[in-house]
Backbone as a printed PyTorch tensor [residue, N CA C, xyz], in Angstrom:
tensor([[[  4.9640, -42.6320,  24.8690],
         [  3.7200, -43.2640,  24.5750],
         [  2.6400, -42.2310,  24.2770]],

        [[  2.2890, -41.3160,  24.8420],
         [  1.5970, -40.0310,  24.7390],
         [  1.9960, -39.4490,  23.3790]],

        [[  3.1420, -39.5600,  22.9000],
         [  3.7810, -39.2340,  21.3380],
         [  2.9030, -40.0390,  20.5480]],

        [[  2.2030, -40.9480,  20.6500],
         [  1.9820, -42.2550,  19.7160],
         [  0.3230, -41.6730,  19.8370]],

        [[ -0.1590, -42.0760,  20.5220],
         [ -1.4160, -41.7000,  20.6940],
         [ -1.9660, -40.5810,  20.5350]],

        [[ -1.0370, -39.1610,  20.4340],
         [ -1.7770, -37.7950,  19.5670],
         [ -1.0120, -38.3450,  18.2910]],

        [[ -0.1610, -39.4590,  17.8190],
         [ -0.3720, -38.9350,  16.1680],
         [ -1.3540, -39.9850,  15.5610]],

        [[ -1.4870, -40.6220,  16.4390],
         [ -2.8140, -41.8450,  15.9760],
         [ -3.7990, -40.4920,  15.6700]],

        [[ -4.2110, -39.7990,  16.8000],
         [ -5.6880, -39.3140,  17.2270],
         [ -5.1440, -38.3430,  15.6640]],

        [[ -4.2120, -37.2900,  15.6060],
         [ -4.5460, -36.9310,  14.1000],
         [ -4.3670, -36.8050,  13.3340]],

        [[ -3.8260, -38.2380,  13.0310],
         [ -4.3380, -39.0610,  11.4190],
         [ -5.6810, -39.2120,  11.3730]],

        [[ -6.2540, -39.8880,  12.7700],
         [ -7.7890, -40.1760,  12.1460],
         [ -8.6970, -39.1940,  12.4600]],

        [[ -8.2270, -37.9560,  12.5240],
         [ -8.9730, -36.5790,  12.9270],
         [ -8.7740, -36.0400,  11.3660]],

        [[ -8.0030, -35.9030,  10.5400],
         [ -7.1670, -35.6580,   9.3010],
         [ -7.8800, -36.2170,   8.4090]],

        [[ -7.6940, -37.7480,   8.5450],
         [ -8.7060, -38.5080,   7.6290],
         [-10.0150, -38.7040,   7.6360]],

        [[-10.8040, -38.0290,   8.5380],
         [-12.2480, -37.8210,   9.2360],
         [-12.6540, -36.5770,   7.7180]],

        [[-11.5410, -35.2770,   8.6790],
         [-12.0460, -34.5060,   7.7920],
         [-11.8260, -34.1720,   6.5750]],

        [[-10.8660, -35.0480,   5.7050],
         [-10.7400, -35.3370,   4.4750],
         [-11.8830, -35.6930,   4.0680]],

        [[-12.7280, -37.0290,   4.4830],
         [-13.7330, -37.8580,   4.0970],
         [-14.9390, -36.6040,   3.9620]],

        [[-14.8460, -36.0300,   5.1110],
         [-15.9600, -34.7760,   4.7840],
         [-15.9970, -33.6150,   3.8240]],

        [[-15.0150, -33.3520,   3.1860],
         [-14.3960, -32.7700,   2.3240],
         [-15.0600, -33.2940,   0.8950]],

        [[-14.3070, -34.6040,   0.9410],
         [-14.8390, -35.3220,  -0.1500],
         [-16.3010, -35.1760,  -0.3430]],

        [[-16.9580, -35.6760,   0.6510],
         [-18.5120, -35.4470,   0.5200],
         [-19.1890, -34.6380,   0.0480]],

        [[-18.4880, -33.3970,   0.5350],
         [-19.1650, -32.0940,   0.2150],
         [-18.5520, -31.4540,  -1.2370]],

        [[-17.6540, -31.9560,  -1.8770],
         [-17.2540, -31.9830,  -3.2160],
         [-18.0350, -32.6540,  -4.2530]],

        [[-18.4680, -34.0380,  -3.8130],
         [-19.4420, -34.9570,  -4.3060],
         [-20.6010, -33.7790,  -4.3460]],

        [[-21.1110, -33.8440,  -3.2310],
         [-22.4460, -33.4490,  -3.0720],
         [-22.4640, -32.2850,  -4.0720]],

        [[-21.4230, -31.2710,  -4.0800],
         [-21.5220, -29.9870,  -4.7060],
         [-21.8380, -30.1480,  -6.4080]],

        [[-20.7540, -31.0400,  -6.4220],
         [-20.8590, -31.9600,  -7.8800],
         [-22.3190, -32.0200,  -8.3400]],

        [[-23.3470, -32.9880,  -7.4700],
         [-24.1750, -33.6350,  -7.3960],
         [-25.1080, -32.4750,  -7.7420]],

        [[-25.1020, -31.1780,  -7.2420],
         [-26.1980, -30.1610,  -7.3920],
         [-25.6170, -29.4660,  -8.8050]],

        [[-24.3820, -29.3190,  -8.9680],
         [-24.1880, -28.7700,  -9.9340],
         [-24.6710, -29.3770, -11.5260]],

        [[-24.6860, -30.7150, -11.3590],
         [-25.0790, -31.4270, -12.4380],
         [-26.3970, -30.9250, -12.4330]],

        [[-27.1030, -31.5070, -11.7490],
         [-28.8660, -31.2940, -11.3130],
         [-29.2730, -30.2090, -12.0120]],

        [[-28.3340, -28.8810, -11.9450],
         [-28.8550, -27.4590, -12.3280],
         [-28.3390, -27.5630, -13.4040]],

        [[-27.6850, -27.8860, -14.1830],
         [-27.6080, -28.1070, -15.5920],
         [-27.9150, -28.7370, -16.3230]],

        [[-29.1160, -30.0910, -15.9640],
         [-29.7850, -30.8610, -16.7710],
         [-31.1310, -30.0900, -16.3570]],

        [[-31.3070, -29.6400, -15.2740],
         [-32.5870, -28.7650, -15.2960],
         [-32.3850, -27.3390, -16.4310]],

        [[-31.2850, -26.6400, -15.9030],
         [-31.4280, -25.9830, -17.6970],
         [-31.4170, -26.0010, -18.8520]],

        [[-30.6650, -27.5460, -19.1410],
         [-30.8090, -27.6810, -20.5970],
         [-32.2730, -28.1500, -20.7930]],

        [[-33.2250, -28.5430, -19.4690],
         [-34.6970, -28.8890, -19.8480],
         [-35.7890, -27.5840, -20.5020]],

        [[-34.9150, -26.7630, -19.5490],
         [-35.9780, -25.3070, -19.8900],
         [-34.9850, -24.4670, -20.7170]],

        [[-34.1260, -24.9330, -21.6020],
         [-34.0670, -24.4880, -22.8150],
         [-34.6790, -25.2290, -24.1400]],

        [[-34.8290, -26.5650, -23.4180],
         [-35.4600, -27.4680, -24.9190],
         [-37.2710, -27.6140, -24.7540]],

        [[-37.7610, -26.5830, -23.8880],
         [-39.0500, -26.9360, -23.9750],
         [-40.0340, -27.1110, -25.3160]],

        [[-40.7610, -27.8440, -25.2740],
         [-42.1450, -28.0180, -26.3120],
         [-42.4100, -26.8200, -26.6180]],

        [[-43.0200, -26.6110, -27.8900],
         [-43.4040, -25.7040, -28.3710],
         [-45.5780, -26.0300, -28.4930]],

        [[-46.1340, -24.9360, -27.6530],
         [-47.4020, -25.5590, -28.0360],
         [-48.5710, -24.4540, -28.7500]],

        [[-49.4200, -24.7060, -29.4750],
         [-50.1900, -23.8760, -30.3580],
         [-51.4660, -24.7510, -30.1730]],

        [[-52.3660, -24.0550, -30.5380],
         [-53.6860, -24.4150, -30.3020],
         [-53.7990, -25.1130, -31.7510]],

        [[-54.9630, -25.7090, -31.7730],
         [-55.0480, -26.6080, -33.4710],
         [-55.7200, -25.5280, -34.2740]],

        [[-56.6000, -24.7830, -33.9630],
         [-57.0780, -23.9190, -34.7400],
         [-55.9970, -22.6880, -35.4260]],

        [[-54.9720, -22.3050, -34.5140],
         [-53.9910, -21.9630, -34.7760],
         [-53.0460, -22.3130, -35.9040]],

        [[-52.3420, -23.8780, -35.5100],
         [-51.7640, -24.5510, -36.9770],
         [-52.6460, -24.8930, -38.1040]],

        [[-54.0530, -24.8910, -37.7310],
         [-54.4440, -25.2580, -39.2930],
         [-54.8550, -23.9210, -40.1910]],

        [[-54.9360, -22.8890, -39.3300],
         [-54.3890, -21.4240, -39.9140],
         [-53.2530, -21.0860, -40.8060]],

        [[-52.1230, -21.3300, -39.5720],
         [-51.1300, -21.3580, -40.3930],
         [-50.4100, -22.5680, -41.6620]],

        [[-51.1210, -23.2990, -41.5580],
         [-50.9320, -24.4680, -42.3540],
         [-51.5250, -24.1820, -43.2570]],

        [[-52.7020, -23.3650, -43.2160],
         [-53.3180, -23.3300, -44.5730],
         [-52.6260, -22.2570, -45.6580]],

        [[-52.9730, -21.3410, -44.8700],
         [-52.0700, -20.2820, -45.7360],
         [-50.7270, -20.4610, -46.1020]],

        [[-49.3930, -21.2410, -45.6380],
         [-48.6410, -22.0970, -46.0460],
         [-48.8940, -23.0800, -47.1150]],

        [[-49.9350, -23.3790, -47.3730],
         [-50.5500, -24.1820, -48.2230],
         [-50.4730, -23.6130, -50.1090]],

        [[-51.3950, -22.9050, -49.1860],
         [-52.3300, -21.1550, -50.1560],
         [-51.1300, -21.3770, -50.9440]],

        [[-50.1980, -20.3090, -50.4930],
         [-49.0360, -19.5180, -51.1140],
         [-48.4150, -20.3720, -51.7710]],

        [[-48.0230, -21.7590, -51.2010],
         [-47.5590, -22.9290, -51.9250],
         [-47.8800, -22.6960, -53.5390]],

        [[-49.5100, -23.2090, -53.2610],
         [-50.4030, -23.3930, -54.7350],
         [-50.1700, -22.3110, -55.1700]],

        [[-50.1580, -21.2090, -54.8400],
         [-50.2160, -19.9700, -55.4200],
         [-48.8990, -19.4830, -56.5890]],

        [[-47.6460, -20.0490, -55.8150],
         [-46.6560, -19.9270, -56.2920],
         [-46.4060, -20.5990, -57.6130]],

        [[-46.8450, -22.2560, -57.1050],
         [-46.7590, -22.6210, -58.4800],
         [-47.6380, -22.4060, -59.7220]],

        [[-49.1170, -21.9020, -59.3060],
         [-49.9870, -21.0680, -60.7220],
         [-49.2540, -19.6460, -60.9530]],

        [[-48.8830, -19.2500, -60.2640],
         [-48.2160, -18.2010, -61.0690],
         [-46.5960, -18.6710, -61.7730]],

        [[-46.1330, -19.4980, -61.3080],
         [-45.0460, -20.0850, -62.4960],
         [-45.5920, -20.9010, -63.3520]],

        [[-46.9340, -21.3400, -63.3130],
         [-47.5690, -21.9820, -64.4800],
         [-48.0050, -21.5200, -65.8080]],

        [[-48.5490, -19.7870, -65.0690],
         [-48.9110, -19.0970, -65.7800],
         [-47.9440, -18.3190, -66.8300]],

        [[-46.6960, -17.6000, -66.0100],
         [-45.8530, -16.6060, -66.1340],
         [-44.4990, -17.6560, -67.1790]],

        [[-44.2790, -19.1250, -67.3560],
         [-43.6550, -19.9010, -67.5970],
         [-44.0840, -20.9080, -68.6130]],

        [[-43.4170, -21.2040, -69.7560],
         [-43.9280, -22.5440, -70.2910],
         [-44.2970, -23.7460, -69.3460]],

        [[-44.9680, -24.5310, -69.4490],
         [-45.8900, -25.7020, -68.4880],
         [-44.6400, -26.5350, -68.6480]],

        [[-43.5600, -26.4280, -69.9340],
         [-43.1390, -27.6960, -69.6450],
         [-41.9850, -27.7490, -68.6240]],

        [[-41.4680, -26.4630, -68.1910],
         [-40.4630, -26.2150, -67.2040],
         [-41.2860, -26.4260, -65.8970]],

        [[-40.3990, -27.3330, -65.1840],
         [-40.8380, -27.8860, -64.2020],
         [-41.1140, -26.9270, -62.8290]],

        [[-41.3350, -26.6940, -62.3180],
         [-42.0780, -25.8720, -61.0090],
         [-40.7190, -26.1060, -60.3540]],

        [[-39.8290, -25.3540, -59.8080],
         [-38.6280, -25.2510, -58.8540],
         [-38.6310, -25.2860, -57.4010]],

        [[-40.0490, -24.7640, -57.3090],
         [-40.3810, -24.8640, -55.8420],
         [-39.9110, -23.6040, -55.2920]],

        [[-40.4940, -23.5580, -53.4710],
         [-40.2780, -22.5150, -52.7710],
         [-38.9100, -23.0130, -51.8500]],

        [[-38.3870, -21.6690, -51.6510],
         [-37.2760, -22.7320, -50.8510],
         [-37.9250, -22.1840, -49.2240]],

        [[-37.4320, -22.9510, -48.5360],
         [-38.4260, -23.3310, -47.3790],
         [-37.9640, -21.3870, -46.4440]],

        [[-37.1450, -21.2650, -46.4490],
         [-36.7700, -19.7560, -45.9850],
         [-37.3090, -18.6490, -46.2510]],

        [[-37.8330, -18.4690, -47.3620],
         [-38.7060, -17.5900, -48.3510],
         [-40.0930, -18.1600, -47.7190]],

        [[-40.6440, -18.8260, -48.0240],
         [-41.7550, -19.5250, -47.2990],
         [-42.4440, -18.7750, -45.9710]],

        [[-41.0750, -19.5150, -44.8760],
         [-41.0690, -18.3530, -43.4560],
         [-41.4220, -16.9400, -43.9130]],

        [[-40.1880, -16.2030, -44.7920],
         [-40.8950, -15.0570, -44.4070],
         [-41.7870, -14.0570, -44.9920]],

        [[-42.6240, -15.3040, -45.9430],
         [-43.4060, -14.8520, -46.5340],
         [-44.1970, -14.7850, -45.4450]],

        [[-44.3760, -15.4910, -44.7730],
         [-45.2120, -15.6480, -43.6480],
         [-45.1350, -15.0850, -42.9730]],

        [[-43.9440, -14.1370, -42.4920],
         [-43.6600, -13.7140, -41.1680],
         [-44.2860, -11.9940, -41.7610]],

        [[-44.0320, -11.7380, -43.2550],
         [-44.4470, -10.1690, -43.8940],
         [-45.1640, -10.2210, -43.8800]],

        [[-46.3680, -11.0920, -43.6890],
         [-48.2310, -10.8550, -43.6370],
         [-48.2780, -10.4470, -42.6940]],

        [[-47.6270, -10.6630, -41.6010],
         [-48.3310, -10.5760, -40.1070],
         [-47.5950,  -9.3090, -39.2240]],

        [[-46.7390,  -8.7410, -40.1150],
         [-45.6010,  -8.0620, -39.7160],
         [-46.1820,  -7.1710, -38.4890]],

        [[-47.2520,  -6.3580, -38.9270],
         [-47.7650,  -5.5440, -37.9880],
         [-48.7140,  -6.0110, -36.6940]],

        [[-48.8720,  -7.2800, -36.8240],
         [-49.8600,  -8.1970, -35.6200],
         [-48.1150,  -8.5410, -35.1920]],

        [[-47.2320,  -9.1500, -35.4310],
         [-46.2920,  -9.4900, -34.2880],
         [-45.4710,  -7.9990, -34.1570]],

        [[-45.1850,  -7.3490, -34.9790],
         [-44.5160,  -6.1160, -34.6240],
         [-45.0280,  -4.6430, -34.9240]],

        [[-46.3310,  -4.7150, -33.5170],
         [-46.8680,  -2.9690, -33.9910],
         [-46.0850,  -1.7540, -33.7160]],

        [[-46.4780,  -1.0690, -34.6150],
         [-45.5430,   0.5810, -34.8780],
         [-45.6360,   0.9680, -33.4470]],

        [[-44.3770,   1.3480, -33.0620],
         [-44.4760,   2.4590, -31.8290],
         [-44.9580,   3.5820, -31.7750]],

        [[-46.3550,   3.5260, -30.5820],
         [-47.0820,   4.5800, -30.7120],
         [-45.9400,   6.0790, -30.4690]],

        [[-46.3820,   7.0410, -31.1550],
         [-45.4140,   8.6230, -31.3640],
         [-43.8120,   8.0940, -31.6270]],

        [[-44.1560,   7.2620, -32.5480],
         [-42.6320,   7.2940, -33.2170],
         [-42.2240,   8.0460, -33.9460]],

        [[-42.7870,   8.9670, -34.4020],
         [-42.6440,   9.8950, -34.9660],
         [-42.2640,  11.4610, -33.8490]],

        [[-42.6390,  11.6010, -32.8430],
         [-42.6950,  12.7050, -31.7250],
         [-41.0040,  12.8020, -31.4910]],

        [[-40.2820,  13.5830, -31.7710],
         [-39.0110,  13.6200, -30.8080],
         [-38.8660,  13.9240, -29.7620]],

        [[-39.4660,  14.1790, -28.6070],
         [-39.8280,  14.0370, -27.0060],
         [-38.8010,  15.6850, -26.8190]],

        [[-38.5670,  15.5270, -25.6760],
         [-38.0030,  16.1830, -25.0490],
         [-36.3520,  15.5550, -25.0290]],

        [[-35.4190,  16.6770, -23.9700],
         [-34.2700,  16.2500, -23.9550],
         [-33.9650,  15.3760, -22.8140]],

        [[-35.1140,  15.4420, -21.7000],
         [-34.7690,  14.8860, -20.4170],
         [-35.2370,  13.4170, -20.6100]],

        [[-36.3720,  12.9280, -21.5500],
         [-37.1790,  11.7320, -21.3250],
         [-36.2380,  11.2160, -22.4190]],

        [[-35.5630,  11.7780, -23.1660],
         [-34.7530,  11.3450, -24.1210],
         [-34.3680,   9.1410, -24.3910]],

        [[-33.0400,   9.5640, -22.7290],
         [-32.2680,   8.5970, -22.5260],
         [-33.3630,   7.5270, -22.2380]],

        [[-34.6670,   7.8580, -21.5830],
         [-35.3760,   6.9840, -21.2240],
         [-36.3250,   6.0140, -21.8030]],

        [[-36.6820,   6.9970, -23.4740],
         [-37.0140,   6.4660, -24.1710],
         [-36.0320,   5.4810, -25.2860]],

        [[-35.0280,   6.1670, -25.2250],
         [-33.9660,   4.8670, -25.6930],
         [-33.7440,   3.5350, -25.1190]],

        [[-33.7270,   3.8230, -24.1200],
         [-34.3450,   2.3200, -22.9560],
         [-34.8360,   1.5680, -23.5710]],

        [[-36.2230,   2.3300, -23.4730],
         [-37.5440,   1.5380, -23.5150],
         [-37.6690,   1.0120, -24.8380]],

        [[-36.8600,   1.7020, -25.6420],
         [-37.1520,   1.1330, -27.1340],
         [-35.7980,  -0.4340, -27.4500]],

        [[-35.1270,   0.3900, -26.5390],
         [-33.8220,  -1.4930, -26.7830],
         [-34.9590,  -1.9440, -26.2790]],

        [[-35.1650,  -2.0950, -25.3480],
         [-36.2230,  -3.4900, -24.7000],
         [-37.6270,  -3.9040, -25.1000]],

        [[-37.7170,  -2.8220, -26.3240],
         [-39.0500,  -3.0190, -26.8630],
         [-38.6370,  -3.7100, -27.9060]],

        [[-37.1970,  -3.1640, -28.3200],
         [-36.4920,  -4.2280, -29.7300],
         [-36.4650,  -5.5820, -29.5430]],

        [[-35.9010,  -5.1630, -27.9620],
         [-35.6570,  -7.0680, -27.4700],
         [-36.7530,  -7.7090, -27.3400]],

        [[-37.5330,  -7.4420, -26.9890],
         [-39.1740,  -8.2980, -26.8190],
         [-40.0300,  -8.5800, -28.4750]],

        [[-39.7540,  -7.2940, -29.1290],
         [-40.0290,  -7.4400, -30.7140],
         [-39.3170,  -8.5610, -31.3740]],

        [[-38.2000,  -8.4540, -31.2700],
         [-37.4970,  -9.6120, -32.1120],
         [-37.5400, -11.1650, -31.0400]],

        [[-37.3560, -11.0910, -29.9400],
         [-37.9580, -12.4870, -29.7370],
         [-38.8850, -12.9800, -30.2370]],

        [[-39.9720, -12.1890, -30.1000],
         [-41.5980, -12.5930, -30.4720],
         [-41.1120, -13.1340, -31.7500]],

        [[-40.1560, -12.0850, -32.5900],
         [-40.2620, -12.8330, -34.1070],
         [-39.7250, -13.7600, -34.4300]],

        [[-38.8430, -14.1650, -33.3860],
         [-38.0920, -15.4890, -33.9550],
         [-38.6930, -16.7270, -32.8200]],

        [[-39.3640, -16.1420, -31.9960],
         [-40.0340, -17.4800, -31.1590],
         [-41.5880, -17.8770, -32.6410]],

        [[-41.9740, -16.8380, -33.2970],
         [-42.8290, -16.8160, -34.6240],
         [-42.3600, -18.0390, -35.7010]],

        [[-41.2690, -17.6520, -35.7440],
         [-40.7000, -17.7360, -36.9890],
         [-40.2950, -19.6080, -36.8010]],

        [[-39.4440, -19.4900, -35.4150],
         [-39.4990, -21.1650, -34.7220],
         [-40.7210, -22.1360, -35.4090]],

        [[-41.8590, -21.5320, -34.9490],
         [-43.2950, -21.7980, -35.0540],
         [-43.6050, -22.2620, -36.6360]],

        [[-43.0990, -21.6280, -37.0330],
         [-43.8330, -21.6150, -38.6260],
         [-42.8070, -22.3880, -39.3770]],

        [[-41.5600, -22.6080, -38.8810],
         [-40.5720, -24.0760, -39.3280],
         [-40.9220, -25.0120, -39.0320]],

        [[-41.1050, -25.0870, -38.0010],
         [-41.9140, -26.2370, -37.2700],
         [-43.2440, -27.0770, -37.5470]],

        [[-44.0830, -26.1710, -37.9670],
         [-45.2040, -26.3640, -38.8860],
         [-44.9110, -27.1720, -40.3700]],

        [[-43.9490, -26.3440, -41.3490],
         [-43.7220, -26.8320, -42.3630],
         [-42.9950, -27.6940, -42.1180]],

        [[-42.0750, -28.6740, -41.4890],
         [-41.6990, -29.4520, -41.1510],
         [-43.0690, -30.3280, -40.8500]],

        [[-43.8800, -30.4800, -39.9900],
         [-44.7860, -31.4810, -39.6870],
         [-45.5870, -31.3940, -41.0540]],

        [[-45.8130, -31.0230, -42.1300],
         [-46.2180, -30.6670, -43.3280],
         [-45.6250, -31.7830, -44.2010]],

        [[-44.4760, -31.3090, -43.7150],
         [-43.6310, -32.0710, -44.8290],
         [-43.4250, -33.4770, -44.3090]],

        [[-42.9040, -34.0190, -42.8890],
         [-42.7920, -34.9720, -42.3330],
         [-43.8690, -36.0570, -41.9320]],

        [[-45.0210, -35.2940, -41.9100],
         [-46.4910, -36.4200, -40.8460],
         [-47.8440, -36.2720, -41.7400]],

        [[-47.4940, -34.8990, -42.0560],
         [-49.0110, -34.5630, -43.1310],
         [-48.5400, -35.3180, -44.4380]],

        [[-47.3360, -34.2790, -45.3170],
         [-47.1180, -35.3070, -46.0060],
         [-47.8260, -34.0030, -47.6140]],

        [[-48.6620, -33.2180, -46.9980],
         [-49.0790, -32.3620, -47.6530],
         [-47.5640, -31.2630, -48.3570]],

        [[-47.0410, -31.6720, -47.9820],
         [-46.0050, -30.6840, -48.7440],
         [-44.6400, -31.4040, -49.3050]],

        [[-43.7810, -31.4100, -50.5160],
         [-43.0520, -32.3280, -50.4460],
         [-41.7810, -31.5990, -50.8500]],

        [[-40.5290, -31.9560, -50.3110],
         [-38.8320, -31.5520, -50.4780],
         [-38.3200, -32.3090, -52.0570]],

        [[-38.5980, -30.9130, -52.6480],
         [-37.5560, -31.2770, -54.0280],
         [-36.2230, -31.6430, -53.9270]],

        [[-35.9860, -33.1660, -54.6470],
         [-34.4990, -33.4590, -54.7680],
         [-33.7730, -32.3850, -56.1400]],

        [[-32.5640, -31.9350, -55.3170],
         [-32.3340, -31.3470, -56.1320],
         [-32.5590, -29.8680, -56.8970]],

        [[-33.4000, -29.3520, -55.7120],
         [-33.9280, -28.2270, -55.6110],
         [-33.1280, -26.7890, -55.1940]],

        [[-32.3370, -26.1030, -55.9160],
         [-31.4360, -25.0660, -55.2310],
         [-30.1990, -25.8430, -55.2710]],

        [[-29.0870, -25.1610, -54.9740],
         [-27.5070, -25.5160, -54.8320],
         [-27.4120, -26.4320, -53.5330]],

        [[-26.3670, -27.0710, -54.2900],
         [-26.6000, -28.3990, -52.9030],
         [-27.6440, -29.5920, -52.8670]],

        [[-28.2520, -29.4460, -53.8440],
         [-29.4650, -31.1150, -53.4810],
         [-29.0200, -31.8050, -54.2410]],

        [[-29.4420, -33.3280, -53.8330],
         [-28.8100, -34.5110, -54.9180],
         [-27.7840, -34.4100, -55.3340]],

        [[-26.5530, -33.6720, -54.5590],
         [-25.2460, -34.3510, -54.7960],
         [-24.8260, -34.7890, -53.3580]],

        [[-25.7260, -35.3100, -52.6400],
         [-25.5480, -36.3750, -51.7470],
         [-24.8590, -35.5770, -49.9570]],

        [[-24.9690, -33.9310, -50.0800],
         [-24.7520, -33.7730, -48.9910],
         [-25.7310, -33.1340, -48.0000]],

        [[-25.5150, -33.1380, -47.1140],
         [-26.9400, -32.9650, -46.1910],
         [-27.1570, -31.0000, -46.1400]],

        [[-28.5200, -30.6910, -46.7300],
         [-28.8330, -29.7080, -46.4470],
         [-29.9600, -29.2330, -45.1460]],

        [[-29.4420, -28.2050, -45.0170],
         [-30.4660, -26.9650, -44.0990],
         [-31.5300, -27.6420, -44.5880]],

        [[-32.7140, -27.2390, -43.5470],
         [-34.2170, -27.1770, -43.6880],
         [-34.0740, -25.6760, -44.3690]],

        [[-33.6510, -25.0270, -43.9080],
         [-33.9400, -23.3100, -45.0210],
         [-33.1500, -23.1860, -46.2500]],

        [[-32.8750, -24.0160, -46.4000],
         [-32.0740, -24.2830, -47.7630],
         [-33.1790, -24.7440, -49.3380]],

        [[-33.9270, -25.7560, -48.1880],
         [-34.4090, -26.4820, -48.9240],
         [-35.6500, -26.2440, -49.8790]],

        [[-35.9040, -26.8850, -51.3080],
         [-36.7360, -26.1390, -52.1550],
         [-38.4630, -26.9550, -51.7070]],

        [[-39.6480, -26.6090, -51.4890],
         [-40.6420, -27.1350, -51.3150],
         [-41.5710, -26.7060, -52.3490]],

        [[-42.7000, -27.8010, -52.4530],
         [-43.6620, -27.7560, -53.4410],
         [-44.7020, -28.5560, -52.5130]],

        [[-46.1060, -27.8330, -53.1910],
         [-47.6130, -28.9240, -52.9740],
         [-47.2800, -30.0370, -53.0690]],

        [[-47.7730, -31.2540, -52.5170],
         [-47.8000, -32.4570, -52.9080],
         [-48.9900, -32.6440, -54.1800]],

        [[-48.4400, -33.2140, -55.4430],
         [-49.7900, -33.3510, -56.4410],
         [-51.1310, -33.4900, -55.9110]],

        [[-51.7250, -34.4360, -54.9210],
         [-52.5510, -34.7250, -54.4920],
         [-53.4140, -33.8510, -53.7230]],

        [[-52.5550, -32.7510, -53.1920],
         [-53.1640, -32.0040, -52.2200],
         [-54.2510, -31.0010, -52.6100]],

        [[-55.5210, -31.1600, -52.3100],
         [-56.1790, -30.5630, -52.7200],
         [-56.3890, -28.8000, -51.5270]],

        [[-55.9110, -27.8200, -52.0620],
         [-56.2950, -26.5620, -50.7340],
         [-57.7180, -25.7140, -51.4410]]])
């Protein structure tokens, strides 16, 4: 009888701590999800700019627009139609104005240092690369983003069908693919 009653006691000592097992698998589960919808949050954050800011850059996006097409107005018979900018060129037309406000020259880049500060300045310059080229493509984010709300809400800028390889034969292109022009109306 004593045989019966320790294998009662552990089965349900067994199945106790199974159940706790489980729990703490759940639970682990439970945090692990948590931390991966919290990072995919703070990888998809908002992007925010002041308004004085986008209507800066909106304008001069604008500018160059008009600009582009008087000089194919000029440089071209009137009756060939304006081809547009393709939206990639655009960016970095934008991004070469500013080249030296997002990426200033390293002060004594020119100095070849010594042999000891050498390694240290190689350092400092990967991580000055790495902080340089973020800036330019967290920039560059910025200024797609813009011409997109241009093109999408303003309305001030419009996507040639058919503009560059690939349009109007019905398959879906890149935003940097794509050819842009002034909207007729738009007065800059």
């Amino acid at each position: 009888m004593v045989d019966r009653v320790i294998a009662g006691d552990v089965d349900a000592a067994s199945s106790t701590v199974l159940a706790a097992e489980q729990r703490a698998l759940a639970s682990a589960a439970a945090t692990a999800a948590a931390q991966h919808v919290t990072s995919l949050k703070a990888q998809h954050h908002k992007t925010h700019i002041s308004a004085k800011e986008y209507e800066e850059i909106s304008q001069l996006l604008l500018l160059q627009l008009k600009q582009a097409e008087e000089a194919h107005n000029m440089r071209d018979d009137e009756t060939l139609p304006f081809p547009g900018v393709q939206w990639s060129a655009l960016i970095t037309w934008y991004l070469r104005q500013f080249e030296t406000k997002l990426c200033p020259p390293e002060p004594g880049a020119d100095d070849s240092g010594d042999a000891e500060g050498g390694a240290e300045a190689e350092t400092r310059t990967a991580e000055e690369d790495k902080e340089r080229e973020a800036a330019y493509q967290g920039r560059r984010k910025i200024v797609s983003q813009i011409i997109r709300r241009l093109v999408k809400h303003d309305g001030s800028i419009v996507v040639l069908e058919g503009g560059g390889s690939g349009g109007g034969s019905g398959e879906k292109v890149a935003n940097e693919d794509k050819f842009l022009k002034l909207h007729p109306s738009m007065v800059v």
